[in-house]
C-alpha positions as a Python dict, from the first residue, in 0.01 Angstrom:
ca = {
    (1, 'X'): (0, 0, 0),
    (2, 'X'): (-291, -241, -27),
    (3, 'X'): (-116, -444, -294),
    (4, 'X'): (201, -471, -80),
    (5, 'X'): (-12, -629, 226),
    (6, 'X'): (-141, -865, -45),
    (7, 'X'): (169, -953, -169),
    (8, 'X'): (278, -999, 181),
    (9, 'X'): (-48, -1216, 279),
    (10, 'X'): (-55, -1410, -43),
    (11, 'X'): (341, -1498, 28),
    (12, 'X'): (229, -1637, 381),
    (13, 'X'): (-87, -1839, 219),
    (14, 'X'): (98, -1950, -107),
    (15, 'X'): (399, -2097, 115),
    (16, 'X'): (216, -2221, 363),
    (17, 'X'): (434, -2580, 345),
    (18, 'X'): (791, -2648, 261),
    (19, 'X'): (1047, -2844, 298),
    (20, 'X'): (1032, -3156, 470),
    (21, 'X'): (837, -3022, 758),
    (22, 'X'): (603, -2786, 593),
    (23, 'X'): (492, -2621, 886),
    (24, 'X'): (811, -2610, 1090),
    (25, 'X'): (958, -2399, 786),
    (26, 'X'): (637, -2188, 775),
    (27, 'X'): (671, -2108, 1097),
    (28, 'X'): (999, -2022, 1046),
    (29, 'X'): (996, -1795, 786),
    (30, 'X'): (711, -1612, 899),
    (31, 'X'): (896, -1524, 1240),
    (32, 'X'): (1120, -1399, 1059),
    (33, 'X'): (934, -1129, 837),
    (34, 'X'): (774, -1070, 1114),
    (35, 'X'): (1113, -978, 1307),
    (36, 'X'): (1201, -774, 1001),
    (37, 'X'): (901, -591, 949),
    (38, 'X'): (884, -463, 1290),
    (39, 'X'): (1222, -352, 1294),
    (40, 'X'): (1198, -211, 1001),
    (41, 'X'): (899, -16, 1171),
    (42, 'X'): (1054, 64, 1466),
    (43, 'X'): (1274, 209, 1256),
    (44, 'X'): (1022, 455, 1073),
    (45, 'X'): (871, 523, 1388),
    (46, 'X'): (1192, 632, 1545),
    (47, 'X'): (1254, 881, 1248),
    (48, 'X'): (1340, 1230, 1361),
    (49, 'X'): (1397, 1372, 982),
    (50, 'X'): (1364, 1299, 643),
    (51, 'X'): (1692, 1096, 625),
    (52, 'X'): (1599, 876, 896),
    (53, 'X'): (1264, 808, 712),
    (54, 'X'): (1396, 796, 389),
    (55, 'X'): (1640, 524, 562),
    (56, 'X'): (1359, 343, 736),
    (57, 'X'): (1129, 328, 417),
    (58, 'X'): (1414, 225, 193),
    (59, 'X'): (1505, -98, 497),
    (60, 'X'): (1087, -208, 464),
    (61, 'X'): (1160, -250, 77),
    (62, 'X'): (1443, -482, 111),
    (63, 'X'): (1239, -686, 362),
    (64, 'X'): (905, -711, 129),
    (65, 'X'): (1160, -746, -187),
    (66, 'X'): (1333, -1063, -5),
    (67, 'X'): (979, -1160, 113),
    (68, 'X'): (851, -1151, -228),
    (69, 'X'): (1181, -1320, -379),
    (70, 'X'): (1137, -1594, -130),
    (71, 'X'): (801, -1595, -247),
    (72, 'X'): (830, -1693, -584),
    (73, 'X'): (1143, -1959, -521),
    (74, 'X'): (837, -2118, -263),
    (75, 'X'): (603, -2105, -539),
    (76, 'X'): (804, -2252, -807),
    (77, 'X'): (900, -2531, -618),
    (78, 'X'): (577, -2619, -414),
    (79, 'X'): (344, -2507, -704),
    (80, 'X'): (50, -2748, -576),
    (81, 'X'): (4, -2547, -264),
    (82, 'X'): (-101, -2254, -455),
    (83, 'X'): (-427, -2098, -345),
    (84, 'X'): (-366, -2323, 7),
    (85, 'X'): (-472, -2171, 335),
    (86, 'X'): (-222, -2182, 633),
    (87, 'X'): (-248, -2495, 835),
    (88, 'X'): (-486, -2398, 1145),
    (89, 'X'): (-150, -2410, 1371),
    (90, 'X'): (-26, -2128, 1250),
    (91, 'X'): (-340, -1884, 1230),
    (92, 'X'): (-209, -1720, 1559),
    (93, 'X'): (168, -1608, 1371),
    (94, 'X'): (-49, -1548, 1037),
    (95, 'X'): (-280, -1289, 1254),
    (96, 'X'): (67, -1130, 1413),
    (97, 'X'): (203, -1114, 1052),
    (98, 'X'): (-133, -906, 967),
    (99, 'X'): (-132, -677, 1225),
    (100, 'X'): (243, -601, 1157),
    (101, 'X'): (245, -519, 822),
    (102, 'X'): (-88, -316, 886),
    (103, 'X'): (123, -118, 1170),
    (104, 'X'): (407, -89, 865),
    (105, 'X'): (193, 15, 623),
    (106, 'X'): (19, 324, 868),
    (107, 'X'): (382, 475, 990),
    (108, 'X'): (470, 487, 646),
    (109, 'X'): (74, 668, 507),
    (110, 'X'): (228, 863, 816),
    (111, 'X'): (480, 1009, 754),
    (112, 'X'): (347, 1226, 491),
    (113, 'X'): (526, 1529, 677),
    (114, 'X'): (883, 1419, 442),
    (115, 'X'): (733, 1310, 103),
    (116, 'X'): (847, 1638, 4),
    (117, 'X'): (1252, 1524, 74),
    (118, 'X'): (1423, 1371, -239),
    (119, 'X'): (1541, 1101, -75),
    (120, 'X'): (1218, 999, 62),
    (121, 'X'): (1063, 1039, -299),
    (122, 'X'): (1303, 845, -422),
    (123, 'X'): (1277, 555, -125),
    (124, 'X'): (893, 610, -152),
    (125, 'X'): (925, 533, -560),
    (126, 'X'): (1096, 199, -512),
    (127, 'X'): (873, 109, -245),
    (128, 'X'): (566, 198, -436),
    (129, 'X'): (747, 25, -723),
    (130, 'X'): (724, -341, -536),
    (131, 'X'): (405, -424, -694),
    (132, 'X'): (583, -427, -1006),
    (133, 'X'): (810, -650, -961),
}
């Protein structure tokens, strides 16, 4: 889970400029992952059996996979702003984007009552299975 949050925080600081208007675009697609990732939680939290986990967890690995695909596209095209911090105006979304996947990240260490369902094995596995990719 830690790795994921990495992933997630070094996508925010790697791509911290783009486009034309670096920021702007930053902004942008930050809001977002950020839209995703809570409803994507909302999602988890709202569970009510294993399916509807299973269903939530498998959503929050297609977010993170098209974060992390974005990602790399960002990286190979701005490679110079590798390593870069985000630009001080956007500390406030990149402290929201934090706490968000944080929240993520504990409903899913939650909900520990359906790792015994298939289906949530199986949507835990490719979720687990991000850091691989």
């Amino acid at each position: 889970m830690k790795k994921i949050l990495t992933l997630a925080l070094a996508v925010f600081f790697v791509f911290g400029a783009c486009k034309s208007d670096p920021k702007a675009e930053m902004q942008q697609m930050m809001t977002s992952y950020i839209k995703a990732i809570k409803s994507d939680t909302e999602k988890l939290k709202a569970a009510k059996n294993s399916k509807e986990f299973a269903v939530g967890i498998t959503s929050l690995t297609a977010t993170l996979k098209k974060m992390s695909a974005e990602g790399k596209a960002f990286a190979k095209k701005y490679p110079d702003l590798k390593g870069k911090e985000a630009p001080v105006e956007l500390k406030t979304l990149e402290t929201e984007f934090t706490s968000t996947m944080r929240a993520a990240m504990e409903i899913v260490i939650g909900g520990v009552k359906y790792m015994n369902d298939p289906e949530v094995k199986a949507a835990m596995d490719a979720f687990q299975n991000l850091k691989n990719e």
